[in-house]
C-alpha atoms as one frame of an Amber mdcrd trajectory, in Angstrom:
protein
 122.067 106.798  95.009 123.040 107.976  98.294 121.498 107.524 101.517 122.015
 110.586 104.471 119.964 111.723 107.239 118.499 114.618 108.512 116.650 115.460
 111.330 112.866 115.422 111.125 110.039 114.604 112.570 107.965 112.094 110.231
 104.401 112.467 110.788 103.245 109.315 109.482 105.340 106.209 107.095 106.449
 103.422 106.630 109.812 104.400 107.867 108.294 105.644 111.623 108.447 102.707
 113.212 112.120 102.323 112.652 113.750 105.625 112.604 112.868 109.075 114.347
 115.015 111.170 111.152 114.097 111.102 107.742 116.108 110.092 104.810 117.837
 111.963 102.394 117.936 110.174  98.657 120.463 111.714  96.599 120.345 110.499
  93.228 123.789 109.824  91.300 123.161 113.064  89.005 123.358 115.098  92.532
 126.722 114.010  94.065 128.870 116.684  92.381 126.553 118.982  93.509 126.405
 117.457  97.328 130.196 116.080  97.614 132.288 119.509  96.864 130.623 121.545
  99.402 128.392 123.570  97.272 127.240 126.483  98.987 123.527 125.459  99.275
 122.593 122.410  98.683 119.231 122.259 100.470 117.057 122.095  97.514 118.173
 118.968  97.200 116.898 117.737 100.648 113.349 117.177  99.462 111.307 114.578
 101.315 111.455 111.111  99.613 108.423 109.308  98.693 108.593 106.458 101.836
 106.114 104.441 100.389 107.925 103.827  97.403 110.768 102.279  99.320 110.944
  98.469 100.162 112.456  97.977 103.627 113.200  94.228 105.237 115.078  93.309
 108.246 119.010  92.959 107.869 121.376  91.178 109.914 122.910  93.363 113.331
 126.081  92.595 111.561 126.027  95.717 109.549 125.846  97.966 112.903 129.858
  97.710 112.990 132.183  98.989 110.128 134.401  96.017 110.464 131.632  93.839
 108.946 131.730  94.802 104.914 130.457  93.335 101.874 126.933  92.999 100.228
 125.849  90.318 102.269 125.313  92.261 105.265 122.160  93.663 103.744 120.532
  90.860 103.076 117.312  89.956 103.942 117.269  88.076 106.950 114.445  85.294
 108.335 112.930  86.483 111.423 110.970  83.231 111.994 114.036  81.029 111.797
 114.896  82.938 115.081 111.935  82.691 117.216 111.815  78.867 116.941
């Protein structure tokens, strides 16, 4: 899967309080079709299903490129900071 954005206004989700664009969710089967410049791709910019996605907070660490590997999305303990 592949993760893009678009701009959009998002009337109402789960994703609203964290983002003012909407998602794009390519599935694997779609990247030759997305990747190579294909001349219109837009059919496959269909709105995903937010509710079906499970979101949790992630360290800040993965706002900078320098900071790679799987553990920078994570789940991260929001309590163990407030104490």
């Amino acid at each position: 899967m592949a993760v893009l954005e678009i701009s959009a206004a998002v009337s109402y989700s789960p994703m609203v309080s964290t983002r003012d664009r909407m998602a794009v969710i390519l599935h694997r089967k779609d990247h030759e079709r997305w990747m190579p410049h294909e001349p219109d791709p837009s059919d496959l910019m269909n709105p995903f299903d937010t509710w079906a996605m499970t979101m949790w907070p992630i360290s800040r660490r993965l706002s900078t490129f320098r900071n790679a590997g799987p553990e920078v999305i994570n789940r991260v303990d929001l309590s163990a900071r407030c104490g």
